[in-house]
The first five atom37 places (N, CA, C, CB, O) and aatype in JSON, in Angstrom:
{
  "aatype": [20, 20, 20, 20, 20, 20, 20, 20, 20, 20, 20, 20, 20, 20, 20, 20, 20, 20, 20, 20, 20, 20, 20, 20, 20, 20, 20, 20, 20, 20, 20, 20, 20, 20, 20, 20, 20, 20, 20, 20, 20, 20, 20, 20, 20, 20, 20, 20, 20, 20, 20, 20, 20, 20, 20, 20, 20, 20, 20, 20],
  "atom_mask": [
    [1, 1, 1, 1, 1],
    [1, 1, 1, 1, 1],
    [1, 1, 1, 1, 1],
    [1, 1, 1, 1, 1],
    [1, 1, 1, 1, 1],
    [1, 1, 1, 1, 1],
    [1, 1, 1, 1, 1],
    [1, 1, 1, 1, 1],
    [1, 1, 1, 1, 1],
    [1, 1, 1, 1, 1],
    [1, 1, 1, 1, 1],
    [1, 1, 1, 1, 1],
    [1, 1, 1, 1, 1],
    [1, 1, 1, 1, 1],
    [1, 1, 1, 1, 1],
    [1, 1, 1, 1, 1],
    [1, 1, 1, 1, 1],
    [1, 1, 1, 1, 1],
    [1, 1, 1, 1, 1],
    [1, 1, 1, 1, 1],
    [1, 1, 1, 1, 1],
    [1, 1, 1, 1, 1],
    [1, 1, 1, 1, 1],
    [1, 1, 1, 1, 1],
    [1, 1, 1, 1, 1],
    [1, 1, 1, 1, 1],
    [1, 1, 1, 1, 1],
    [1, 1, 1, 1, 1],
    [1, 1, 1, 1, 1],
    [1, 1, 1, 1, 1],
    [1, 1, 1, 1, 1],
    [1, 1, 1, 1, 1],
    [1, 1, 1, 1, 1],
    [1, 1, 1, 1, 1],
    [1, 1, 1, 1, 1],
    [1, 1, 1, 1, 1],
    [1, 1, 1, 1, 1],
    [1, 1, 1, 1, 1],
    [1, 1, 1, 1, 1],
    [1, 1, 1, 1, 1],
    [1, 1, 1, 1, 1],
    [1, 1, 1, 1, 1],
    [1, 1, 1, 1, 1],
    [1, 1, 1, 1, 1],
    [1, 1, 1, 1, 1],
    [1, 1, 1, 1, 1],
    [1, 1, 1, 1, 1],
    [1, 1, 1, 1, 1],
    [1, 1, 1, 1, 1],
    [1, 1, 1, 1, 1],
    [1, 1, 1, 1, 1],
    [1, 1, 1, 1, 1],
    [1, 1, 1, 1, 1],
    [1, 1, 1, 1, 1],
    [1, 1, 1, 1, 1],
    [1, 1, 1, 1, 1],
    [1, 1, 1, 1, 1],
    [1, 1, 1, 1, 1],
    [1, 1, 1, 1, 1],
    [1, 1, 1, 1, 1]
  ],
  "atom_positions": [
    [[-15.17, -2.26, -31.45], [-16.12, -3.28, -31.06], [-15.47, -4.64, -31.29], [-17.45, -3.14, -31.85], [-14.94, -4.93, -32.37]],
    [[-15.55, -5.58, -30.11], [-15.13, -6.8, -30.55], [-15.47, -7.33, -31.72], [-15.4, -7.59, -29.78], [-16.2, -6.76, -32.54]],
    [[-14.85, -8.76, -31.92], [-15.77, -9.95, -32.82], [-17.4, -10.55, -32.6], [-14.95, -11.27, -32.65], [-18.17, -11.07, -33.41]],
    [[-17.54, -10.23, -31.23], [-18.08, -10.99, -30.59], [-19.28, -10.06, -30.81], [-17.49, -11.41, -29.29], [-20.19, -10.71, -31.32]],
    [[-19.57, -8.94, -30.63], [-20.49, -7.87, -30.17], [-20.8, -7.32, -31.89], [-19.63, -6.57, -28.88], [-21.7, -6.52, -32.11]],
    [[-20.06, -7.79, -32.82], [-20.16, -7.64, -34.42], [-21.26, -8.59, -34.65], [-18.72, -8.06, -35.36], [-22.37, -8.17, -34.98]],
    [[-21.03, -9.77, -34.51], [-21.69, -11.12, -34.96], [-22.61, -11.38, -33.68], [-20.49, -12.48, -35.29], [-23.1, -12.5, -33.72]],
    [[-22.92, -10.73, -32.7], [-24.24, -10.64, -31.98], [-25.0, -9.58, -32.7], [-24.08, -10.28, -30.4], [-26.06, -9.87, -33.26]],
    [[-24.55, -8.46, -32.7], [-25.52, -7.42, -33.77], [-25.9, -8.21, -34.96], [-24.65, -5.96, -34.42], [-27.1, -8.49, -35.07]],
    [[-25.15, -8.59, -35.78], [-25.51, -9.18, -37.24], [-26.86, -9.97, -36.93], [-24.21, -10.31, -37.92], [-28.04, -9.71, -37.13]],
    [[-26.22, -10.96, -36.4], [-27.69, -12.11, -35.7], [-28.96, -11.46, -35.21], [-27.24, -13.02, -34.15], [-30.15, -11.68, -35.42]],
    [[-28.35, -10.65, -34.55], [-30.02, -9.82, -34.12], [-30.54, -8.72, -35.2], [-29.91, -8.77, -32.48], [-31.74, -8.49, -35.37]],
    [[-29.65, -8.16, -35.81], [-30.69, -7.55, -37.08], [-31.04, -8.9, -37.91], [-29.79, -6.24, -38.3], [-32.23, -9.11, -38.15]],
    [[-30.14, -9.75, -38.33], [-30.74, -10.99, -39.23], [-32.36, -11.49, -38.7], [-29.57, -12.46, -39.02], [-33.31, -11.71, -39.45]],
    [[-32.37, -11.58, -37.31], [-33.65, -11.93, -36.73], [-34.87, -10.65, -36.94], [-33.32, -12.26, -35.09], [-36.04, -10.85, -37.29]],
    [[-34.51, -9.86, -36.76], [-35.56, -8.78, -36.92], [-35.71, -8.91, -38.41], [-35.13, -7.22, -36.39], [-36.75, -9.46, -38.78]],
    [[-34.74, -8.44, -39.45], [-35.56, -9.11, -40.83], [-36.18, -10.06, -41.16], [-35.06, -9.32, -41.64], [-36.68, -10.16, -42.27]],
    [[-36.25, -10.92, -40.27], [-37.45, -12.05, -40.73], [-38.2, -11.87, -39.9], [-37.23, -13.57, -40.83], [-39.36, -11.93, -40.29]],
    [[-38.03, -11.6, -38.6], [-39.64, -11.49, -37.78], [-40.2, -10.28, -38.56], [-39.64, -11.09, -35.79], [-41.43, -10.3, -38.51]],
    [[-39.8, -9.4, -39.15], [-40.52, -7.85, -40.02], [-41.49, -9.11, -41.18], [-38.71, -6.29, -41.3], [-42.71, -9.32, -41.23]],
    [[-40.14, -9.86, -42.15], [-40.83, -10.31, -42.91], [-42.11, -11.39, -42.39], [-39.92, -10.75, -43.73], [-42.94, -11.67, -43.25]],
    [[-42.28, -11.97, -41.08], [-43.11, -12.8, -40.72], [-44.47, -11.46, -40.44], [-42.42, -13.85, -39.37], [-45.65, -11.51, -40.78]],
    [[-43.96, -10.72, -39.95], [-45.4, -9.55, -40.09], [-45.96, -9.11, -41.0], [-45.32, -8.41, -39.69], [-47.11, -8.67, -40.87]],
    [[-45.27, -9.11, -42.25], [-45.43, -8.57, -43.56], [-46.48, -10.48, -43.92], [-43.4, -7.99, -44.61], [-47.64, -10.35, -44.3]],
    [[-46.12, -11.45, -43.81], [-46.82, -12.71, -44.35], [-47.93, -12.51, -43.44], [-46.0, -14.26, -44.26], [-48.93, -12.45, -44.16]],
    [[-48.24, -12.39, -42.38], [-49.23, -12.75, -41.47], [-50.14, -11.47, -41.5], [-48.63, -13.15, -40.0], [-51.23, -11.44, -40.93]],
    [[-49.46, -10.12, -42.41], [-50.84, -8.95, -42.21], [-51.59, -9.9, -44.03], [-50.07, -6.22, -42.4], [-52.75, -9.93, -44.42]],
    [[-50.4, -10.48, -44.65], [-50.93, -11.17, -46.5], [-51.76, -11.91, -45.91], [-49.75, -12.23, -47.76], [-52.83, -11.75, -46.49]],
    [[-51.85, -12.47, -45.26], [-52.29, -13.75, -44.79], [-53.47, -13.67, -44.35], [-51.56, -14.31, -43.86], [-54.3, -14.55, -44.59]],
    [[-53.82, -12.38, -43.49], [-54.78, -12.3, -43.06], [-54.76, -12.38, -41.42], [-55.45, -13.13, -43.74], [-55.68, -11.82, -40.83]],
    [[-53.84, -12.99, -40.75], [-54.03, -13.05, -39.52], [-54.64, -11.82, -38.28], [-52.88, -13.46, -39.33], [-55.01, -10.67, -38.51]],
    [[-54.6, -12.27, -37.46], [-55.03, -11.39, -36.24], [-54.12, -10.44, -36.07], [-55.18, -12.1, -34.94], [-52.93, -10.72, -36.23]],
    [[-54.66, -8.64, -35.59], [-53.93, -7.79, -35.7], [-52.66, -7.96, -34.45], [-54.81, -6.59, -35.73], [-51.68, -7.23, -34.56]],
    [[-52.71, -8.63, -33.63], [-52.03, -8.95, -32.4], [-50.83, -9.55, -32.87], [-52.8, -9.84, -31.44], [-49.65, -9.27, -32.65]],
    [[-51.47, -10.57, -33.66], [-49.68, -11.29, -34.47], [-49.33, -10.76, -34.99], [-49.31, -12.37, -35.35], [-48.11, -10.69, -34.83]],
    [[-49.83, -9.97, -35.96], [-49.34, -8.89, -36.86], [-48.22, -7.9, -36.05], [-50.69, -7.98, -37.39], [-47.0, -8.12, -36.04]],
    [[-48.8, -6.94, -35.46], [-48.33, -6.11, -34.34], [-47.23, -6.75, -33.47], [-49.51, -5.78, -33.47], [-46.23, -6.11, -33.12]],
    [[-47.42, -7.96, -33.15], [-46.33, -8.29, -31.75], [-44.89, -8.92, -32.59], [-47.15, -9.85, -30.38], [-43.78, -9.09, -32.08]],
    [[-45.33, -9.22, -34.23], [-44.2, -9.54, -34.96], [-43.46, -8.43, -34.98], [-44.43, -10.02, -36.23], [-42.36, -8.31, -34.45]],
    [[-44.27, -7.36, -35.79], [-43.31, -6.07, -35.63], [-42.68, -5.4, -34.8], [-43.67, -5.29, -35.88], [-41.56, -4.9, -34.91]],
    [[-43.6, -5.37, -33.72], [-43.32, -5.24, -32.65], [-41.53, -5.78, -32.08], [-44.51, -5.91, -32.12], [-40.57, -5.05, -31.84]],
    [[-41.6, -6.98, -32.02], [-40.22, -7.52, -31.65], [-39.51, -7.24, -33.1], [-40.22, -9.3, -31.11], [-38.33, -6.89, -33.01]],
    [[-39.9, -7.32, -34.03], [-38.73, -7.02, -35.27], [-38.08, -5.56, -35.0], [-39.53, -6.99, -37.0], [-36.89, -5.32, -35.2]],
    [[-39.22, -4.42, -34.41], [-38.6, -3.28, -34.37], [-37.19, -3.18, -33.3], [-39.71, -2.34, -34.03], [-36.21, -2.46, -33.42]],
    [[-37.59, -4.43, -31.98], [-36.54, -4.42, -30.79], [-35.07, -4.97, -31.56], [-37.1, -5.61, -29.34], [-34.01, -4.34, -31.46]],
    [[-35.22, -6.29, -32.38], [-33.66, -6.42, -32.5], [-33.73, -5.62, -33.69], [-32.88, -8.0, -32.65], [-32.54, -5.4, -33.91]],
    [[-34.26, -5.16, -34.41], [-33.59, -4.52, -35.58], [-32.91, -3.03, -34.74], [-34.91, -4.18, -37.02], [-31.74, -2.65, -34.78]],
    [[-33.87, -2.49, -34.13], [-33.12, -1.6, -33.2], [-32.34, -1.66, -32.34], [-33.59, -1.12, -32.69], [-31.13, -1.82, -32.5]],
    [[-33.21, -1.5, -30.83], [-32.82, -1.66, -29.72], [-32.03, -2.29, -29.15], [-33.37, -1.79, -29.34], [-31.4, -1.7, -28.28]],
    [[-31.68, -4.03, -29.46], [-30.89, -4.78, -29.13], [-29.32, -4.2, -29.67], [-31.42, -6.08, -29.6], [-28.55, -4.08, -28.72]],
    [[-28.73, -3.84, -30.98], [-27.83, -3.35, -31.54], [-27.27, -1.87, -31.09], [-28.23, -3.45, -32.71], [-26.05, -1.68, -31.09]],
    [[-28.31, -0.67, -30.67], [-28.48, 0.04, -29.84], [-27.54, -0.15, -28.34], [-29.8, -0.07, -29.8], [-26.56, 0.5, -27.98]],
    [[-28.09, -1.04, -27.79], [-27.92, -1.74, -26.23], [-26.61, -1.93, -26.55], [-28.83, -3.26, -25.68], [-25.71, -1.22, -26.1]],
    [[-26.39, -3.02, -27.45], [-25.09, -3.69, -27.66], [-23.74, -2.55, -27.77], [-25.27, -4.59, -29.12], [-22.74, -2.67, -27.06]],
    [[-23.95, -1.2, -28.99], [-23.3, -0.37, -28.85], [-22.92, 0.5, -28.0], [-23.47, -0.09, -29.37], [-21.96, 1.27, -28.09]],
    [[-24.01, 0.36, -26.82], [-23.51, 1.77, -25.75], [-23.2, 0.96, -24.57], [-24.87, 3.14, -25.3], [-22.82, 1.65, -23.62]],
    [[-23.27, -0.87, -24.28], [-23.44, -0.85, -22.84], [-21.92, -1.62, -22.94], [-25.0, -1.7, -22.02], [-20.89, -1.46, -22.28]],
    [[-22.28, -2.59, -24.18], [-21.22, -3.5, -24.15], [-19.82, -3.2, -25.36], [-22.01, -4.96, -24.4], [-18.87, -3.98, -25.41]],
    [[-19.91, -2.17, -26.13], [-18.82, -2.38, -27.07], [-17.88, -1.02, -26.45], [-19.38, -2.34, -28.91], [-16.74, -0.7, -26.78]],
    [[-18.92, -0.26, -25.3], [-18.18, 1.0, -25.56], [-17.32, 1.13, -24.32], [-19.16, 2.31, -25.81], [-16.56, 2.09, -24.19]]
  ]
}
């Protein structure tokens, strides 16, 4: 895998740990189940999917 496709994964799991942790403040918080949900929601895509993508379309 390049440099390039290393430090795009990193960045996109880095982002999914905080959008997880922004779902985790906003279910404390009290907010609406929609923010709740659509945080995780996208935390689950780059913590996954995006790194996923990255490994099979572009590193391989």
């Amino acid at each position: 895998m390049s440099d390039v496709g290393v430090i795009v994964t990193m960045v996109s799991v880095g982002i999914g740990f905080v959008l997880f942790g922004a779902s985790f403040k906003g279910f404390m918080d009290r907010r609406g189940p929609k923010v709740v949900w659509g945080l995780f929601t996208a935390a689950v895509v780059f913590i996954t999917l995006v790194p996923v993508g990255i490994a099979v379309f572009w590193a391989a």
